[in-house]
N, C-alpha and C positions, 0 to 999 in steps of 0.2 A: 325118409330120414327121421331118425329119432332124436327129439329135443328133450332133454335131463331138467328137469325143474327143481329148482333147490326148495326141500323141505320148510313146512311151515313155522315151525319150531325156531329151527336156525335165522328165520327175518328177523322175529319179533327179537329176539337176542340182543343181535346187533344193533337194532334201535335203540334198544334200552341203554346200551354202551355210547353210542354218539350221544344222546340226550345225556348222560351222566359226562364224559366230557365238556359238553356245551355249559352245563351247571357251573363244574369244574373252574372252568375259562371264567366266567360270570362273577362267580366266587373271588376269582382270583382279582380281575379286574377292579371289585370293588375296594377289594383289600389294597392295590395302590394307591387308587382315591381316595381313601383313609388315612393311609400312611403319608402322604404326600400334602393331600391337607392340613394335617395336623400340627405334622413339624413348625417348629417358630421360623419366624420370615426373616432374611437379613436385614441389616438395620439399611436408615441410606446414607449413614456415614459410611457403612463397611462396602456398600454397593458403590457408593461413590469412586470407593480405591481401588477396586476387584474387577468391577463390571455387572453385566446385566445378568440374573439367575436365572437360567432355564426350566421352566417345570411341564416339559412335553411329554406326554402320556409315552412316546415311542423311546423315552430314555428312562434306565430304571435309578439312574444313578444322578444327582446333579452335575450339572456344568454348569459352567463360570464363561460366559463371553467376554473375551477381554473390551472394555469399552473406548471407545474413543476420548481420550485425554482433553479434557476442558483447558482452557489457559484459566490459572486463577485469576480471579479477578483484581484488579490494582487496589493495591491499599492506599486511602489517603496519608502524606505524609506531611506534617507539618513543617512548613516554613520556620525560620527562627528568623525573630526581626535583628538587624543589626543593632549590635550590643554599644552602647554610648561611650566613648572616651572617658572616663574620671578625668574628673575636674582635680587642675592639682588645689590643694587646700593651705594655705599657710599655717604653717606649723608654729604653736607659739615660743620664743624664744626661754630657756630655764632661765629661771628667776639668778643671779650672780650672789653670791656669797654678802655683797653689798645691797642689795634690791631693799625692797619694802617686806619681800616674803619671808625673807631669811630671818626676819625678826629683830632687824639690827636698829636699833632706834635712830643713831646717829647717823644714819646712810640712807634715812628716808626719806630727802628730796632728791635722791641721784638720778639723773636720767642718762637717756642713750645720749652717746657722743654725737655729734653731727658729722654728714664726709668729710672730710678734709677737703679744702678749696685752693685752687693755685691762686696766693697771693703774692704782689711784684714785692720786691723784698722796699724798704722804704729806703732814704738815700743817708739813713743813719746806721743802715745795720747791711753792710756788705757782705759776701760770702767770707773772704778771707782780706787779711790789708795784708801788705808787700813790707818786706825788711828794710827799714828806713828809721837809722838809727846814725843819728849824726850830732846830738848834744843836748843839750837839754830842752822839751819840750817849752813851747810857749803857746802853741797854740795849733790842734787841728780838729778838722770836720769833715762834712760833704755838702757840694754843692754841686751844680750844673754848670756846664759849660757849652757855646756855641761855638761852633767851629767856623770858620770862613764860608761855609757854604752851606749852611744855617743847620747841620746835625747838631741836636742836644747830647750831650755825655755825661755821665754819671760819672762824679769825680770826686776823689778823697784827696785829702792836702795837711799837709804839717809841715808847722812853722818852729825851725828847731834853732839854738847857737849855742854858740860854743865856747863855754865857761871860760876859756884862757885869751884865745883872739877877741873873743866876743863878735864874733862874726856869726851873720846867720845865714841859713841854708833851708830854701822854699824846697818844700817835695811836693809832686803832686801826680795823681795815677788816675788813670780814665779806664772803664769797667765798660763790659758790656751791656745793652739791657735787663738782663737777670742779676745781673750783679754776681756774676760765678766766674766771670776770666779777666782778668787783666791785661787790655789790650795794649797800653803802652803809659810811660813812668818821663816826668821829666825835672829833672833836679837844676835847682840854679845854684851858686855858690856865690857868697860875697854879694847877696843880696840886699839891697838897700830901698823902700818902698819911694816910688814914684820918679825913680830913678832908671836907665837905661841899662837893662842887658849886659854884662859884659861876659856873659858865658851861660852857655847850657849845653845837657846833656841830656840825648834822646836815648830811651830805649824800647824800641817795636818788638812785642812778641808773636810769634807765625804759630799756626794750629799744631805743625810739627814739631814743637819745643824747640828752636831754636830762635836765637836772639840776634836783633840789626841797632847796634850801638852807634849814632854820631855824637862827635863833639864838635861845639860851636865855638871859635875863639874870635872876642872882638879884635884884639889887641895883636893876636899873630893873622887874623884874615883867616882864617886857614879852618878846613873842613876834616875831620877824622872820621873813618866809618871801620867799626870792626863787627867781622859778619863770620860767625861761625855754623855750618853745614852739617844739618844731621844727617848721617849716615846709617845703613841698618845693620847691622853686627851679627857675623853668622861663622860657620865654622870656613876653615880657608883651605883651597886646595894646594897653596903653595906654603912651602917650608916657611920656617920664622927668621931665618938669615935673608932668603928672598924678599920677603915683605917688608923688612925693616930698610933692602936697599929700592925699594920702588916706592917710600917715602922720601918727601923734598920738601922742607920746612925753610922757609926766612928765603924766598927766590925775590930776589927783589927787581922791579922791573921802574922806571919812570922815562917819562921822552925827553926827548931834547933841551927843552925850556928849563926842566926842572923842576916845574910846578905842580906836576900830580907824580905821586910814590906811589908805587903798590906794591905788597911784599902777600908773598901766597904761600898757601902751607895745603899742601898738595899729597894723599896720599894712591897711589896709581893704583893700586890692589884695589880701593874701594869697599875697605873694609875695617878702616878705625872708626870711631866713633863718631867724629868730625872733621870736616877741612876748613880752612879759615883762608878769610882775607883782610887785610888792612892797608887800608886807602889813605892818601892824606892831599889836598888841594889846595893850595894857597889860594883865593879868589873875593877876595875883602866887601865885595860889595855883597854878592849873592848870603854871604856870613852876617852883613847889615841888618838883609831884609829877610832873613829868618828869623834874627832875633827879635826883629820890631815885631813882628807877628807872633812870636810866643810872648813876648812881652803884654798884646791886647788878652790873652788868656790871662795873667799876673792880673792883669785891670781886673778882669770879671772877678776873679776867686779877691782881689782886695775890696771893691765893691759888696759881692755877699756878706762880708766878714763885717760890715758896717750896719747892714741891715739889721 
């Protein structure tokens, strides 16, 4: 068998070629190692956001590894301390047109007012006095008065007569503690001092404005009470011919004996202004000892008047 041996010539060729190759390669390699070195490096703010740079000989190109996300780290934040109420500050008050500031010479010891204080009114200066006008004046005031079951009352009085009879007539009216309402009025007639009663005349006033009138008589015995009923006044659901027949004025009633009257003034509707009654009693004695007891009042307000 014949074996062909390849020519000496054509080896050495081919050697030559793989070694210029291998150079080639060598060459080449170093040139990426240069190139790759050289280049500027990422910062590590930018590698921070990007990731980690690859510079493996087996890649020619960079890459970027996405990196695993940090938690930032917590920032301190400050507390704010709680903020204090302002205090309120008194404000000073402007100088007034009269002050010291204004410049006013004559108004430079002025000062502030003081508050007003609730003072009892004194027993000379009432809130209003009552219509008591019967002749010519002689003489009135205020004084106190005790009542039977030892109440003080604030009490105004005048002592009035009458130019032509020359007869005089005590008034006298009891207030409340303020001295603002007029609880009740009682007038004598044919007054004589230190003499006995021979008449008076009560008048009680109720919160409701209406009035409880007796009369005293020594001489007839006899007891009068005229008492008028406030009513409240509003529009009416019945006609004004019906209304006017379901009033009953002067119904006079009295028993048997004759000694108590009563006349009634009655409106059924409920819707005049007032209804009235007038009583009358003959009873001589109970008439006695009313008088004798407003007579120890007559004492006190004659008594004060001596003082």
């Amino acid at each position: 068998m014949r074996v062909s041996r390849a020519p000496e010539g054509r080896s050495a060729t081919k050697r030559i070629a793989i070694g210029a190759i291998g150079m080639t390669a060598v060459i080449a390699a170093v040139a990426v190692f240069l190139f790759t070195s050289g280049s500027d490096p990422i910062s590590a703010r930018d590698a921070e956001g990007l990731g980690t740079v690859s510079t493996s000989p087996a890649n020619d190109n960079l890459t970027v590894d996405p990196a695993a996300t940090e938690a930032p780290e917590p920032t301190a934040t400050a507390v704010l301390a709680p903020t204090p109420m302002p205090e309120a500050t008194p404000v000073p008050d402007e100088p007034e047109s009269g002050s010291p500031e204004s410049g006013d010479k004559e108004d430079s010891n002025l000062q502030m007012a003081p508050e007003p204080t609730a003072v009892p009114y004194s027993a000379s200066k009432p809130m209003l006095l009552p219509e008591a006008v019967f002749g010519e004046v002689l003489e009135e005031g205020m004084t106190n008065l005790r009542y039977p079951r030892g109440e003080s009352v604030n009490t105004w009085y005048t002592f009035q007569v009458d130019t032509e009879s020359l007869k005089i007539t005590l008034f006298f009216a009891q207030y409340d503690d303020a001295m603002e309402t007029i609880l009740s009025t009682v007038r004598v007639d044919n007054y004589t001092k230190g003499a006995e009663l021979s008449n008076a005349k009560v008048s009680m006033n109720y919160p409701d404005g209406s009035t409880r009138t007796l009369f005293f008589d020594r001489e007839e015995g006899s007891i009068k009470l005229n008492q008028q009923y406030m009513l409240p006044v509003g529009p009416s659901m019945l006609s004004s011919d019906l209304r006017r027949a379901l009033v009953y004025y002067g119904m006079g009633l009295e028993d048997e004996s004759g000694d108590i009257q009563v006349e009634l003034h009655l409106d059924l509707s409920g819707l005049s202004q007032s209804e009235g009654l007038e009583f009358t009693r003959v009873v001589p004695d109970t008439v006695n000892d009313v008088l004798k007891e407003l007579q120890s009042l007559v004492e006190q307000i004659e008594d004060n008047r001596a003082q």
